[in-house]
Residue frames as qw, qx, qy, qz and C-alpha x, y, z in Angstrom:
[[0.199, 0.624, 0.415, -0.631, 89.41, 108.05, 110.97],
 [0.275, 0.505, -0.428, -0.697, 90.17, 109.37, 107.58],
 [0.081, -0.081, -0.966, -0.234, 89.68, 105.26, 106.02],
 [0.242, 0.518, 0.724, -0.386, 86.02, 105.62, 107.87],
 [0.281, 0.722, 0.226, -0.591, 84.88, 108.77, 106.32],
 [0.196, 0.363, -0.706, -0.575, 86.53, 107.60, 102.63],
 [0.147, 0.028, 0.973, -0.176, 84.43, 104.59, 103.53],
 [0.186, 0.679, 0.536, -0.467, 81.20, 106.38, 104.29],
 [0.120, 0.599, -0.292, -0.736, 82.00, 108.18, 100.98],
 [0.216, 0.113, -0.790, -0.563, 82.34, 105.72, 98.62],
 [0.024, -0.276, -0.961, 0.018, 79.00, 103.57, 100.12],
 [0.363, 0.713, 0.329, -0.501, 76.62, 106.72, 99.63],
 [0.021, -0.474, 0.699, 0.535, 78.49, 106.92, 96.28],
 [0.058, -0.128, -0.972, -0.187, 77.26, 103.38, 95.51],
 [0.105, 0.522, 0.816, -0.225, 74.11, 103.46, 97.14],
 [0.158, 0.636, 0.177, -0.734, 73.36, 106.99, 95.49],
 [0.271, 0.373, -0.654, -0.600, 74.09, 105.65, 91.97],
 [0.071, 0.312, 0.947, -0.040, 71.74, 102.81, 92.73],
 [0.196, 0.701, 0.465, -0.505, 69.10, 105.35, 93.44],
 [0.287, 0.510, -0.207, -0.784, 69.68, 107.72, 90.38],
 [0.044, 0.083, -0.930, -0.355, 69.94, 104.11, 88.36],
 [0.074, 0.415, 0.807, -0.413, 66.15, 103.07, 90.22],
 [0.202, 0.629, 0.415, -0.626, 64.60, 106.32, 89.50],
 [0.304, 0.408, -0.644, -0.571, 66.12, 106.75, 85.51],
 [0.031, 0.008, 0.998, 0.046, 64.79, 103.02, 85.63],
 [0.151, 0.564, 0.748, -0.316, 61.22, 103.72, 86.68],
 [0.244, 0.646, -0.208, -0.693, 61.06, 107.46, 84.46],
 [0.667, 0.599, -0.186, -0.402, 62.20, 105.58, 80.98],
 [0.071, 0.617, -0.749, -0.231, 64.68, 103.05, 80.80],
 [0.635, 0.122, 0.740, -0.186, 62.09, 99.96, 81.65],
 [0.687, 0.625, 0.276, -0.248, 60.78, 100.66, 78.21],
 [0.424, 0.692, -0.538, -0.227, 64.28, 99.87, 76.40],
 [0.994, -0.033, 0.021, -0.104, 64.89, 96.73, 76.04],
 [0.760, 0.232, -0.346, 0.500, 68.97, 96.88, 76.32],
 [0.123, 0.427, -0.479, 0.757, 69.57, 99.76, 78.47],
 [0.565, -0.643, -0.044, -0.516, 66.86, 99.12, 80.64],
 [0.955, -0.268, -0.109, 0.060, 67.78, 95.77, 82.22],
 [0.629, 0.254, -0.317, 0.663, 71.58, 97.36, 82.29],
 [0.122, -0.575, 0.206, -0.783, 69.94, 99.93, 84.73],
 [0.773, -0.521, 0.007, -0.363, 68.50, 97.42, 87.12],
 [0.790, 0.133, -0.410, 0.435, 72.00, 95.50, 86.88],
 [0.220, 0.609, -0.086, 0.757, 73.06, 98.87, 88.04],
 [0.688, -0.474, -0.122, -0.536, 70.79, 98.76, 90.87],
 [0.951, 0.000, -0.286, 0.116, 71.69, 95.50, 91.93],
 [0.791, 0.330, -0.244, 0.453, 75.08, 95.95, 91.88],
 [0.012, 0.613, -0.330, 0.717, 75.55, 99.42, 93.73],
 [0.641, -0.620, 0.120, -0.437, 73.56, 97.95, 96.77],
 [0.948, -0.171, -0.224, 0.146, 75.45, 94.75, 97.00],
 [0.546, 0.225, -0.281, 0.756, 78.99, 96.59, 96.65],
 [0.269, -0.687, -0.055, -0.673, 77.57, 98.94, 99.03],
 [0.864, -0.501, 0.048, -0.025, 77.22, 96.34, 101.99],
 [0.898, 0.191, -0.234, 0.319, 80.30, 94.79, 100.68],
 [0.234, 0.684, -0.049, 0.689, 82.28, 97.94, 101.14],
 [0.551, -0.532, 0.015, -0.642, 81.06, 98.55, 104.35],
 [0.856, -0.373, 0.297, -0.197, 81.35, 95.29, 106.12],
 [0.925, -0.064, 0.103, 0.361, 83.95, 93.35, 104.66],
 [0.163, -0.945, 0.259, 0.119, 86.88, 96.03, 105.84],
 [0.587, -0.607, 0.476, 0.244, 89.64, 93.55, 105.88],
 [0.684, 0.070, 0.520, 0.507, 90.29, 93.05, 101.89],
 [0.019, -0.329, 0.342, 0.880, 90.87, 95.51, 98.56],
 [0.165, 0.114, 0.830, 0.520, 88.31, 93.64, 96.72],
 [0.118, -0.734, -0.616, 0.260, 85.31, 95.56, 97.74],
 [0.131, -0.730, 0.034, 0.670, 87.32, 98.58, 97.05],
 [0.164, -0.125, 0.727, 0.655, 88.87, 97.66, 93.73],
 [0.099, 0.460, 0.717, 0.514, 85.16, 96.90, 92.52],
 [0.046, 0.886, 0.341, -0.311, 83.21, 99.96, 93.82],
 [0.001, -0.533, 0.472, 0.702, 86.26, 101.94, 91.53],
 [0.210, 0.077, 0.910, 0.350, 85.79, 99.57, 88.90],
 [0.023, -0.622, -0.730, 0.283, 81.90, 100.02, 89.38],
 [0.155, -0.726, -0.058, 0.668, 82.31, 103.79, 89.17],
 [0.042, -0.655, 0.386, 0.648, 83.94, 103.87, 86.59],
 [0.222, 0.221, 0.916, 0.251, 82.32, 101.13, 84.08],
 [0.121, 0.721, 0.655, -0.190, 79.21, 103.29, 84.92],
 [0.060, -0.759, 0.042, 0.648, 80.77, 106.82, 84.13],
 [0.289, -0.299, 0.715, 0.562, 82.01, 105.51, 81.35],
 [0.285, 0.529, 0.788, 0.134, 78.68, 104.16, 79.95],
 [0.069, 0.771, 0.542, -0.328, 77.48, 107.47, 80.64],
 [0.134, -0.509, 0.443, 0.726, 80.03, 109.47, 78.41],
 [0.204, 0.179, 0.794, 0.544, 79.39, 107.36, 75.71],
 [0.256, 0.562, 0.760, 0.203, 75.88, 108.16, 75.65],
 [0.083, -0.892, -0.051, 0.441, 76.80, 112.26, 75.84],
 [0.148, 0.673, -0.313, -0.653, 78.83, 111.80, 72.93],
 [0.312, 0.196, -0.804, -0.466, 78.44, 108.83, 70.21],
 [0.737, -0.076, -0.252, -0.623, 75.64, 107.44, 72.00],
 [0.078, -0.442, 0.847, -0.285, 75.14, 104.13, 74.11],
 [0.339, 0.255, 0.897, -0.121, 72.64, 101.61, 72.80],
 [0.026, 0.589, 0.555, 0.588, 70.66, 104.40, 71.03],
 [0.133, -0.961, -0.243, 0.007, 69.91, 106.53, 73.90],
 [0.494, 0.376, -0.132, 0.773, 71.88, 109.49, 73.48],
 [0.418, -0.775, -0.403, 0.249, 71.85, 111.90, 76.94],
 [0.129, 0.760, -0.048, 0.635, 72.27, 116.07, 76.61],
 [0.432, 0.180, -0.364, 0.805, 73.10, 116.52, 80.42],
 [0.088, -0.443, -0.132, -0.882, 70.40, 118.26, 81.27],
 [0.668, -0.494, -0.437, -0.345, 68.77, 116.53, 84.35],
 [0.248, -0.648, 0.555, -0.459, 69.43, 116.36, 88.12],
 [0.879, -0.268, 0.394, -0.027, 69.65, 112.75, 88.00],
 [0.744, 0.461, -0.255, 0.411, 72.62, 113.01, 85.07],
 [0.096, -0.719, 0.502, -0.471, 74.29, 115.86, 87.78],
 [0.662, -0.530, 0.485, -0.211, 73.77, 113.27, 90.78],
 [0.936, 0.307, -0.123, 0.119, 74.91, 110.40, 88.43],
 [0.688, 0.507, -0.299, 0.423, 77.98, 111.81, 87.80],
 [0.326, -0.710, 0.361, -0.509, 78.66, 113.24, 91.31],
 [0.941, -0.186, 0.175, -0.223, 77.99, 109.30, 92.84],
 [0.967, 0.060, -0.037, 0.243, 80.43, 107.49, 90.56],
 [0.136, 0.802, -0.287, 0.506, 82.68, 110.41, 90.72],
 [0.228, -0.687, 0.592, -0.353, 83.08, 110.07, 94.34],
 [0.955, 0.281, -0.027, -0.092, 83.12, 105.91, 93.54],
 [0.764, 0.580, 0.009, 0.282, 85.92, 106.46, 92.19],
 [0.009, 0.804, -0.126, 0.581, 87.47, 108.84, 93.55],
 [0.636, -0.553, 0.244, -0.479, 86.56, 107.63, 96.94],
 [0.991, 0.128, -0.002, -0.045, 87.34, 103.91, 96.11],
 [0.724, 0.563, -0.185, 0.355, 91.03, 105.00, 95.03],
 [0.154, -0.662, 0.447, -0.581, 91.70, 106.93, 97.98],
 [0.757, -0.461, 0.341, -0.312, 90.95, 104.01, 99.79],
 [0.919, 0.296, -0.080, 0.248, 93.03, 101.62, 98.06],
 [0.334, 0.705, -0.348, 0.519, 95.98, 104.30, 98.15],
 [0.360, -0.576, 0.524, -0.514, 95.62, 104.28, 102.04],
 [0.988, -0.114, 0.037, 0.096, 95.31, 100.37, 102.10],
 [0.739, 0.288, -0.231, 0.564, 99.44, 100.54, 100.55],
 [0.121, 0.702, -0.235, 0.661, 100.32, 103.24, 102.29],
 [0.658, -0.538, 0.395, -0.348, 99.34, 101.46, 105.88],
 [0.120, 0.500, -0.856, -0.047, 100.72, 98.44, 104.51],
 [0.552, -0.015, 0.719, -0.422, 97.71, 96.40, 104.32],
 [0.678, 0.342, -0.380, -0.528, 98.00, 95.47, 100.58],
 [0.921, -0.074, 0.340, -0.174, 97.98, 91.61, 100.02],
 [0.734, 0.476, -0.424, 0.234, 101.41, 91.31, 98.50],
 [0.060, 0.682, -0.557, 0.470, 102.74, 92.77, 101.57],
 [0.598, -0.104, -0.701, 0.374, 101.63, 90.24, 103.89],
 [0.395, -0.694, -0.448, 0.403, 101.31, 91.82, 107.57],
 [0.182, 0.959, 0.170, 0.135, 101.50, 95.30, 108.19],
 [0.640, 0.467, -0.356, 0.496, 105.10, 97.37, 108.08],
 [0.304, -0.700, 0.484, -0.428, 105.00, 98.76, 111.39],
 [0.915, -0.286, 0.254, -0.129, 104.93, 94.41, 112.46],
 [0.755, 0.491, -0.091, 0.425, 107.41, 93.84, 109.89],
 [0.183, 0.761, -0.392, 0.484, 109.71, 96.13, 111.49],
 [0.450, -0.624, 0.541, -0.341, 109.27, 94.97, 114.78],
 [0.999, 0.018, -0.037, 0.000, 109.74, 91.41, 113.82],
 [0.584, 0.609, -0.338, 0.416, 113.31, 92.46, 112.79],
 [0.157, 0.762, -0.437, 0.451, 114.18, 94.25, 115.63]]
């Protein structure tokens, strides 16, 4: 239950940074000629890892990049709050920086917790089956 609702976390997450990307995309970023096309990547990218996430349950790699994802994007977005990030330099001051950072936030956030509870059920891909089968194989 808890894996669902981390689920359902991190894929509004994605899909919510797609949207703030979409709408920052259509406002001003078409009209830059480096950041723009890095905002429709953006786009792109949240919806796809969005399905992924969602529907393909049974590997980390879906997880690993929606963190990844999250955090590439948060990152971008520092930069351009303090030394700038192509030339556009962003003061914070909108409710699509707030939902920005909220989205990859829980990305991230959301993305790790799932990962943590993949090892912790024993469903990482070093381990092979899970430990509760692993035990009973033994006994």
């Amino acid at each position: 239950m808890v894996g669902w609702g981390l689920r359902i976390l991190v894929v509004l997450g994605l899909l919510g940074s797609a949207w703030v990307h979409l709408v920052v995309w259509q406002d001003w970023a078409r009209y830059d000629d480096v950041v723009g096309p890095l905002f429709l990547v953006n786009v792109g990218a949240g919806a796809v890892l969005a399905v992924a996430v969602a529907i393909w349950r049974g590997h980390w790699l879906p997880e690993l990049a929606a963190v990844g994802f999250g955090a590439a994007t948060l990152l971008a977005y520092v930069l351009s709050l303090t030394v700038g990030f192509f030339g556009v330099e962003e003061q914070f001051r909108t409710d699509e920086e707030v939902w920005g950072v909220v989205t990859e936030a829980a990305c991230i956030v959301g993305g790790t917790a799932l990962l943590a509870l993949r090892l912790r059920l024993g469903r990482h891909p070093h381990l092979g089956a899970r430990r509760g089968a692993q035990r009973g194989a033994r006994a």
